[in-house]
Backbone as CSV, one residue per row, in Angstrom:
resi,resn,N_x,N_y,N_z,CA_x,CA_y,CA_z,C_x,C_y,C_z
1,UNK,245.721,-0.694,339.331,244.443,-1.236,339.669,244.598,-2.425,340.596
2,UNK,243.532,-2.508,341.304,243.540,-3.824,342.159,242.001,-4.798,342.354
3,UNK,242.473,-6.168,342.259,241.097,-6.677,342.419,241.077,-7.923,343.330
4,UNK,240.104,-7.681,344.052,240.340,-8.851,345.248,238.474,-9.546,345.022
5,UNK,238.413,-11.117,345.014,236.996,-11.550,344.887,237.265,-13.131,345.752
6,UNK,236.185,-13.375,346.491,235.813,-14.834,346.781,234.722,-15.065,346.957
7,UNK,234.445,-16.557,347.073,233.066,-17.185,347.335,233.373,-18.117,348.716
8,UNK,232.830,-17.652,349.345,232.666,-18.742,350.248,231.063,-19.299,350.559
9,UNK,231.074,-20.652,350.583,229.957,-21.383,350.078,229.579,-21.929,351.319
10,UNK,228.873,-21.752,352.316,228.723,-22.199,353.754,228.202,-23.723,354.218
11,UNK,227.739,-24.121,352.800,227.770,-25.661,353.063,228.592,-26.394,353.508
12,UNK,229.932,-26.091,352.438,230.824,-26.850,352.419,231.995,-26.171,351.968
13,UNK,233.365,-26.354,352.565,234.627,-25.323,352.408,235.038,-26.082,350.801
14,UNK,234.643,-26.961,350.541,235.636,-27.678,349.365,234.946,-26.912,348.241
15,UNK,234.004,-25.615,348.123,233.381,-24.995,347.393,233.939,-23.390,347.237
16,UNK,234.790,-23.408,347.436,235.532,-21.626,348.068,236.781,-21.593,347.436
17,UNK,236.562,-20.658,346.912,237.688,-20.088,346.187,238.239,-18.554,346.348
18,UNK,239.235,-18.127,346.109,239.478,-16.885,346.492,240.748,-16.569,345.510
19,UNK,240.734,-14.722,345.322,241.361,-14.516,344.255,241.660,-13.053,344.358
20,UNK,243.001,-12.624,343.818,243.222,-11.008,344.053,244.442,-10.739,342.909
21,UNK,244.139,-9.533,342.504,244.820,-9.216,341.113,245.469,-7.905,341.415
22,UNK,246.753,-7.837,340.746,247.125,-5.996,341.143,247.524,-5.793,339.531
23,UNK,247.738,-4.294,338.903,247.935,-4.036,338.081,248.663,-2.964,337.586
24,UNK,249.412,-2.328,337.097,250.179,-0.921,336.778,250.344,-0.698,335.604
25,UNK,250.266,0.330,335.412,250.559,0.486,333.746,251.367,2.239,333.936
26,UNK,252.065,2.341,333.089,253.344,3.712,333.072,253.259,4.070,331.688
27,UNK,253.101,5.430,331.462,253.358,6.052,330.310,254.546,6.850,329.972
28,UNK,255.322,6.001,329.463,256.715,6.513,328.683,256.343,7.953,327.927
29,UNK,255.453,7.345,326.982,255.213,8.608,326.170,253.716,8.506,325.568
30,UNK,253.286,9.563,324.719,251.500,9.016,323.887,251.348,8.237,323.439
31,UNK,252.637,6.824,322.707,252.043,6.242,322.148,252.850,4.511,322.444
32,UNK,253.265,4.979,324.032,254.496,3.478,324.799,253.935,4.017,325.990
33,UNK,253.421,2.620,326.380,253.286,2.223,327.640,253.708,1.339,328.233
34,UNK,254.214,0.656,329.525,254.591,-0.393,330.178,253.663,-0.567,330.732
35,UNK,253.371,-1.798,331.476,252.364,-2.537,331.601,253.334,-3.532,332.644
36,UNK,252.694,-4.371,333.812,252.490,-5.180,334.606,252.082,-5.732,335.652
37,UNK,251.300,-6.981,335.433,250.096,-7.378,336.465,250.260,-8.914,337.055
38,UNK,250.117,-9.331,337.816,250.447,-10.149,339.066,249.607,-10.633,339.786
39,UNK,248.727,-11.695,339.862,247.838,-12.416,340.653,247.522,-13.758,340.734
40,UNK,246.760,-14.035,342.315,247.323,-15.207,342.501,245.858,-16.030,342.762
41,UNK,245.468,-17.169,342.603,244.089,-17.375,343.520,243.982,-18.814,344.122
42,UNK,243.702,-19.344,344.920,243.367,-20.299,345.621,242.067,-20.904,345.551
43,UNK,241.894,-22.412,345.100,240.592,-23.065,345.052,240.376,-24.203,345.637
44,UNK,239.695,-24.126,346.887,239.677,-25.464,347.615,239.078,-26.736,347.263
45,UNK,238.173,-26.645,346.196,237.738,-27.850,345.245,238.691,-28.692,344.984
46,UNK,239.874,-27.715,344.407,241.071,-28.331,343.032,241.699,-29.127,344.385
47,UNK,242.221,-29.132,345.563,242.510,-29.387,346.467,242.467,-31.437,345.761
48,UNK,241.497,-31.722,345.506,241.144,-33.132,345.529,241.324,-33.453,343.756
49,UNK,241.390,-32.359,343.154,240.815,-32.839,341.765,242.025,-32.106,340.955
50,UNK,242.848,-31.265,341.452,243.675,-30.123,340.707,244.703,-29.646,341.244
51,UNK,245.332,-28.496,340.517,246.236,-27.652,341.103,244.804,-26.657,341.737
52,UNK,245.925,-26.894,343.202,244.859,-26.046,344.630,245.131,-24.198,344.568
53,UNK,246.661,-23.955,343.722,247.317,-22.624,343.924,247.760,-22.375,343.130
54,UNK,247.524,-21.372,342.711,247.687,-20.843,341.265,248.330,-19.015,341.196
55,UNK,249.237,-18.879,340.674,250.356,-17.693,340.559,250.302,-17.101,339.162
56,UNK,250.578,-15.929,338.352,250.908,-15.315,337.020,251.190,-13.867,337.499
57,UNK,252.427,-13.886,336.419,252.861,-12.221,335.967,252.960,-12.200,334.676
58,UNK,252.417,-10.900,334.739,252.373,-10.545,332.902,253.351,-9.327,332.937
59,UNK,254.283,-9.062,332.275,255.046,-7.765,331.874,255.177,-7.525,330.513
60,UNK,254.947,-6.006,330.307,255.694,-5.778,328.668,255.299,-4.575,328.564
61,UNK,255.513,-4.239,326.827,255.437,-2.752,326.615,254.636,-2.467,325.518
62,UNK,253.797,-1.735,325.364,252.625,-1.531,323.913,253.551,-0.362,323.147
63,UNK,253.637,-0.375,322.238,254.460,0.919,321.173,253.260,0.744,320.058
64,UNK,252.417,2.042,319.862,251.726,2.325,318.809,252.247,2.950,317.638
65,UNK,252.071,2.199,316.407,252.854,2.830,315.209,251.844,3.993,314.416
């Protein structure tokens, strides 16, 4: 899966943020899956007030008993 979103706010740029997600998931078997997702987003507010850039990966594996 993939997800891409922003706002851009035409007043003013220190209001815009932007953001995009990817995702995979693999089936071993009916009841194991792997799984991992990765996205990153940028907020020009945080610029003055925050962390401006922001990164995560998630990996792992579901086993249903």
């Amino acid at each position: 899966g993939f997800n891409n979103a922003s706002l851009d706010n035409g007043t003013t740029a220190l209001n815009d943020w932007a953001s995009s997600q990817v995702g995979v998931k693999y089936n071993f078997s009916k009841r194991t899956i792997a799984y991992g997702y990765i996205g990153s987003s940028q907020d020009s507010l945080a610029a003055t007030t925050g962390i401006k850039d922001k990164s995560g990966t998630v990996i792992g594996i579901d086993h249903q008993f």
